[in-house]
C-alpha positions in Angstrom: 0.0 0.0 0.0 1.0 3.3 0.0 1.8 6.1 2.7 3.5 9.3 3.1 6.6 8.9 4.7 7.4 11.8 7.2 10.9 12.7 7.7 11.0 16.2 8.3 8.0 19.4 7.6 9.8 19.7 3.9 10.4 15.9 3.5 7.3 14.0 3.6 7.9 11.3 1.1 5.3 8.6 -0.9 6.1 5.7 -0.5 5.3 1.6 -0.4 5.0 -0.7 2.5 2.9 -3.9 3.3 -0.3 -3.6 3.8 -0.9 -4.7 7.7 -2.3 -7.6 9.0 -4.7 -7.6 11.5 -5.1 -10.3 14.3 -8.3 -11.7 16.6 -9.5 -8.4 17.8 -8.5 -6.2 15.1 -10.3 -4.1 12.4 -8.6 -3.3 9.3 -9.9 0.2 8.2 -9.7 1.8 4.8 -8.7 5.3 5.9 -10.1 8.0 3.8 -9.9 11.1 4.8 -6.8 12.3 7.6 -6.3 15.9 8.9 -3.4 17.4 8.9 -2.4 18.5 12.9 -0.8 21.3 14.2 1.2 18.6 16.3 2.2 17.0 13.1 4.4 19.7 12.0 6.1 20.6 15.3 9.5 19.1 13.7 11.3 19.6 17.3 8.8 16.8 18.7 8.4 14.7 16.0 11.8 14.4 13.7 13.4 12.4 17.0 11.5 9.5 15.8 11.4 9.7 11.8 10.9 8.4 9.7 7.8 7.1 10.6 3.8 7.4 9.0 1.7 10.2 10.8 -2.0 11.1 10.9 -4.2 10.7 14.1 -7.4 12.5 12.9 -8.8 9.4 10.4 -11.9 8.4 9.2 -12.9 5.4 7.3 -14.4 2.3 6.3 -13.8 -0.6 7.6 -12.7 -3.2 5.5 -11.7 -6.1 7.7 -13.0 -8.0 10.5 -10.6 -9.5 13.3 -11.6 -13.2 14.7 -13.7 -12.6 18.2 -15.4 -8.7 16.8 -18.7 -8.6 16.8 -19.5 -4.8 17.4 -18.5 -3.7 13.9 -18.8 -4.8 10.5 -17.0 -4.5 6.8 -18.4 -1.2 5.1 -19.2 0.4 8.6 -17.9 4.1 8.8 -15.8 4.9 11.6 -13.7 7.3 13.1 -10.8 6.0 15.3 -9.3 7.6 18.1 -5.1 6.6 18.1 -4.7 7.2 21.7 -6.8 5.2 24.2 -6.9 5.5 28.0 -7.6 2.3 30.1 -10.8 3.4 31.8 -9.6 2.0 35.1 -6.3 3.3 36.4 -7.1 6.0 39.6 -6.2 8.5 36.7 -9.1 7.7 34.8 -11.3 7.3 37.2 -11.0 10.8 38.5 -11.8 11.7 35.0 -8.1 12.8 34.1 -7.7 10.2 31.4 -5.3 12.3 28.7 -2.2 11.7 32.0 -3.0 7.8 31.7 -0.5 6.3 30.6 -2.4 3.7 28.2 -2.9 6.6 26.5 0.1 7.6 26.0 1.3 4.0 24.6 -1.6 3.3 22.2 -1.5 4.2 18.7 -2.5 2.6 15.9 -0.3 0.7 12.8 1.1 2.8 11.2 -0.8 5.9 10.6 -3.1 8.1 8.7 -1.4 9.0 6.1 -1.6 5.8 4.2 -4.4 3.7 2.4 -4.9 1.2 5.2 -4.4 1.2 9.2 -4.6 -1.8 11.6 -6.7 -0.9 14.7 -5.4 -2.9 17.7 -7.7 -4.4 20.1 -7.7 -2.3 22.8 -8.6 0.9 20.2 -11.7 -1.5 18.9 -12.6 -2.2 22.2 -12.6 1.7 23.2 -11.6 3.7 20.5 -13.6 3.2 17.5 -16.6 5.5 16.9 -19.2 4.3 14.0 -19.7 7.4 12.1 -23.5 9.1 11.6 -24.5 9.9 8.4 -24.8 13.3 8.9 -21.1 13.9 9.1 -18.7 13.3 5.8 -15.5 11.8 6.1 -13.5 15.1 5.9 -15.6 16.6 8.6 -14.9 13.9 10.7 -11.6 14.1 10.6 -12.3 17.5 12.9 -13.9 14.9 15.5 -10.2 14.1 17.5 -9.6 18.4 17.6 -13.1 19.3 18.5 -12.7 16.8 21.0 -9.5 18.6 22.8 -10.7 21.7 22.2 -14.5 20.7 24.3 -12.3 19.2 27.4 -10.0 22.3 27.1 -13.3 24.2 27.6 -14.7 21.9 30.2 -12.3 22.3 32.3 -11.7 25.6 32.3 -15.1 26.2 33.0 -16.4 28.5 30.4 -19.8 30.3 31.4 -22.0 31.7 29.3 -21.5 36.0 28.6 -18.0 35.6 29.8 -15.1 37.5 27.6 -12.8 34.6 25.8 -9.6 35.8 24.2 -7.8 33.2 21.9 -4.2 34.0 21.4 -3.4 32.3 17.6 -5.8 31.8 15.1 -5.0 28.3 13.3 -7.4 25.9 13.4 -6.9 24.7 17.0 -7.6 28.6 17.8 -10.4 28.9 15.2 -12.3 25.6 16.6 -12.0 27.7 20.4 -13.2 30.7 19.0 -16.4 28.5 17.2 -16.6 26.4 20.2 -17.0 29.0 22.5 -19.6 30.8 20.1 -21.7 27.9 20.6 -21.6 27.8 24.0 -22.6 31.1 24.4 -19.5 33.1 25.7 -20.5 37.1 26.0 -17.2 38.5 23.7 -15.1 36.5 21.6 -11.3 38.2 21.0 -9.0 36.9 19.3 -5.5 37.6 17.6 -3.0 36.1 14.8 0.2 37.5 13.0 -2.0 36.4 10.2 -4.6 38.7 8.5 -5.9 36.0 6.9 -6.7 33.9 9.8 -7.7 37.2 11.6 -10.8 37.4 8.6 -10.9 33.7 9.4 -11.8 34.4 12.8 -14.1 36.8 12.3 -16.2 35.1 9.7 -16.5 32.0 12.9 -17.5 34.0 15.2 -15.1 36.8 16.9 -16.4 40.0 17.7 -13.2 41.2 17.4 -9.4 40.7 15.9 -6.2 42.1 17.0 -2.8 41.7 15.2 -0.3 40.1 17.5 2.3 42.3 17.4 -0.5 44.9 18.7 -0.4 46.0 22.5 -3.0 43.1 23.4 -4.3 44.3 26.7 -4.5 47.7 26.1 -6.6 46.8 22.8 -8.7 44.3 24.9 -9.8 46.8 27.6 -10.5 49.5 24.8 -13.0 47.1 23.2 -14.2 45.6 26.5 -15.6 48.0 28.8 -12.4 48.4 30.2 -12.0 44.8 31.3 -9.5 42.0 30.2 -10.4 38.8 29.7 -12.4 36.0 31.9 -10.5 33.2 29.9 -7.1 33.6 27.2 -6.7 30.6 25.6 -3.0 30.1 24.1 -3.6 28.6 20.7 0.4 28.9 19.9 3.5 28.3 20.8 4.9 31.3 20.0 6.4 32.1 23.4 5.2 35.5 23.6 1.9 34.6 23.6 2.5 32.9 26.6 3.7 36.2 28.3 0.4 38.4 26.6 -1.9 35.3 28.3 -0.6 36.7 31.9 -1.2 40.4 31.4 -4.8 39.7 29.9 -6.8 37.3 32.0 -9.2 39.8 34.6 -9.2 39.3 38.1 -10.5 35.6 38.8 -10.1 34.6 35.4 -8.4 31.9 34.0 -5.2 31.4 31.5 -5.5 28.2 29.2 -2.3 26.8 27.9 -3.9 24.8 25.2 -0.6 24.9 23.3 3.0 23.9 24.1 6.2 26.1 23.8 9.3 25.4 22.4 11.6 22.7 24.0 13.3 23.9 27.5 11.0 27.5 27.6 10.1 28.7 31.2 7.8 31.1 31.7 7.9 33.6 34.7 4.5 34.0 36.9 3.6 36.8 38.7 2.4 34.6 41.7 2.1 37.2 44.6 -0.1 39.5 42.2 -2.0 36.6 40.6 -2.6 34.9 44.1 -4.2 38.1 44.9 -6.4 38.3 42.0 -7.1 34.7 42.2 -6.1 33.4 38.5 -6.4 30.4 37.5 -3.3 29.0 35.2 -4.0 25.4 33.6 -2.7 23.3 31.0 -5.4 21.2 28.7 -3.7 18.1 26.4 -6.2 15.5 24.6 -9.3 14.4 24.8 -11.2 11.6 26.6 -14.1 9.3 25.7 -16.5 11.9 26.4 -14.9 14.4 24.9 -15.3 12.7 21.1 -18.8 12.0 22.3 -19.7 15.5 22.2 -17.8 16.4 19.4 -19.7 14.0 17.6 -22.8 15.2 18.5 -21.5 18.9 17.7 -20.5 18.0 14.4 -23.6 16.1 13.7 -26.1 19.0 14.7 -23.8 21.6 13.1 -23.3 23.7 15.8 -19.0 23.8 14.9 -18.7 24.9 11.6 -16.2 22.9 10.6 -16.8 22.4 7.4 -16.5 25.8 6.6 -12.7 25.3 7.8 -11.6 23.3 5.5 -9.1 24.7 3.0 -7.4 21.8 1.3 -8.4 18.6 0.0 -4.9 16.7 -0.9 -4.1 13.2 -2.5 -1.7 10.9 -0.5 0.8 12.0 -2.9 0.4 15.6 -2.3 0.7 14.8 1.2 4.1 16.8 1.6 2.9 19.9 0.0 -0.2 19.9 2.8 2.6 19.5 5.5 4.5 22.9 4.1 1.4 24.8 4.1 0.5 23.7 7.7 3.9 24.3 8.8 4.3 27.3 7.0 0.9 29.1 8.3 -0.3 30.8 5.4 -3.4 30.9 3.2 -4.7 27.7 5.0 -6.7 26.7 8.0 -7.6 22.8 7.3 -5.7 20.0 5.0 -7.0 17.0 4.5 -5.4 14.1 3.1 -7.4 11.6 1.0 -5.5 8.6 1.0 -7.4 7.1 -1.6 -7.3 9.8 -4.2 
């Protein structure tokens, strides 16, 4: 079969390898349609283990049947989580399930970008979602970011009139931005170096954009009644986003670093003045099983627009150009590979 071989952001290479084999337990899924990630192109991260085949945000048909599977059938259309948490560790059931460490070991063989993927058992068994109707393949491929971005949400307890600011506009800022539309947040702010993904932002559902390099606060209290923000969500890992979250989240608000930084950053915390404002810093990563639930349901009743995201529809062969114009952050918001194109 064939895949796109990732070995750096400008070397993404097609190429052949056997199709997998699947065992008792196992689906074999025809993959296509697989977004292209942020996380995918942050080279730092992933060149330490290239070359190997990427794409976690799959959907599919599924076009074998392992020996002892009786939930699923040939034909049924699925999307397929990569990373699975084991629903039982005292992690999980405290509802932290993205620090489990199952989930941190599961993936499935070998990845998106490629015509065929072997679902392990312990994915079937908690991992694979049968697709509704309402939802195309390429829009389910927003199911696994949706999903982060809900829990992201969840936890930091968005209410509804509440001012969000969303520092970075790609399409894990754009999804907060719609996301937090829907749930009825009072003003949505939010910024890019980009002006295209500032109009981008706009047209999902910001009342306002702000370049960057603009003096964020100030800007935010002039089009806020004076106020900053109840909850910055950092979209980016460009560092000084980091440093704008602190000096734009109001007094008993809350900082979400939905993003990493670089390798090694550290970011200084006013602690003394935020412990007397009483902000809340927190990191989101992942999603859990109830997470993609809702997603699903989100996606189904069109209340995320995220069709109207996508930008790009690739072949598997074009599958290194879609990686330089992720990686690159220009005229694109979402690439999807179509592995069977």
């Amino acid at each position: 079969m064939r895949v796109a071989m990732y070995y750096n952001n400008q070397d993404v290479r097609l190429e052949e390898m056997p199709a997998p084999r699947i065992g008792p337990g196992e689906l074999l899924v025809k993959v296509l349609a697989s977004g292209i990630c942020g996380s995918d192109v942050m080279e730092w991260y992933r060149i330490k283990k290239a070359p190997l085949v990427l794409g976690h945000e799959i959907t599919g048909e599924i076009a074998d049947v392992g020996e002892g599977v009786d939930c699923y059938h040939v034909g049924d259309r699925v999307f397929v989580s990569h990373h699975v948490p084991c629903n039982t560790c005292r992690y999980c059931l405290h509802g932290l399930h993205t620090v489990c460490e199952t989930l941190h070991t599961t993936n499935y063989d070998p990845g998106g970008f490629a015509e065929y993927l072997r679902v392990p058992p312990l994915n079937v068994d908690r991992g694979v979602f049968l697709l509704p109707d309402e939802i195309s393949f390429d829009d389910g491929t927003f199911i696994e970011p949706l999903a982060c971005v809900v829990r992201g949400q969840r936890l930091a307890r968005l209410l509804p009139g509440q001012t969000v600011l969303v520092l970075g506009s790609g399409i894990s800022g754009l999804l907060h931005v719609a996301m937090a539309r829907a749930s009825g947040a009072g003003r949505i702010v939010a910024t890019d170096v980009s002006d295209y993904r500032l109009h981008a932002a706009q047209r999902l559902g910001a009342d306002c954009v702000i370049h960057a390099e603009a003096d964020v606060p100030a800007r935010l209290r002039q089009d806020n009644d004076n106020r900053l923000a109840d909850l910055v969500i950092v979209c980016t890992g460009a560092f000084p986003a980091f440093s704008q979250a602190l000096q734009s989240v109001e007094r008993g608000g809350t900082v979400l670093f939905f993003a990493p930084t670089g390798p090694g950053m550290e970011l200084p915390v006013p602690v003394n003045e935020f412990w007397r404002k009483g902000i809340t810093l927190m990191p989101s990563y992942g999603g859990g099983p109830l997470d993609i639930c809702v997603a699903i349901d989100l996606i189904r009743a069109r209340r995320v627009p995220v069709h109207e995201m996508i930008t790009h529809r690739l072949g598997l062969a074009e599958t290194g150009l879609g990686f330089r114009l992720v990686a690159e952050g220009g005229e694109s918001i979402k690439v999807i590979v179509e592995p069977q194109r």
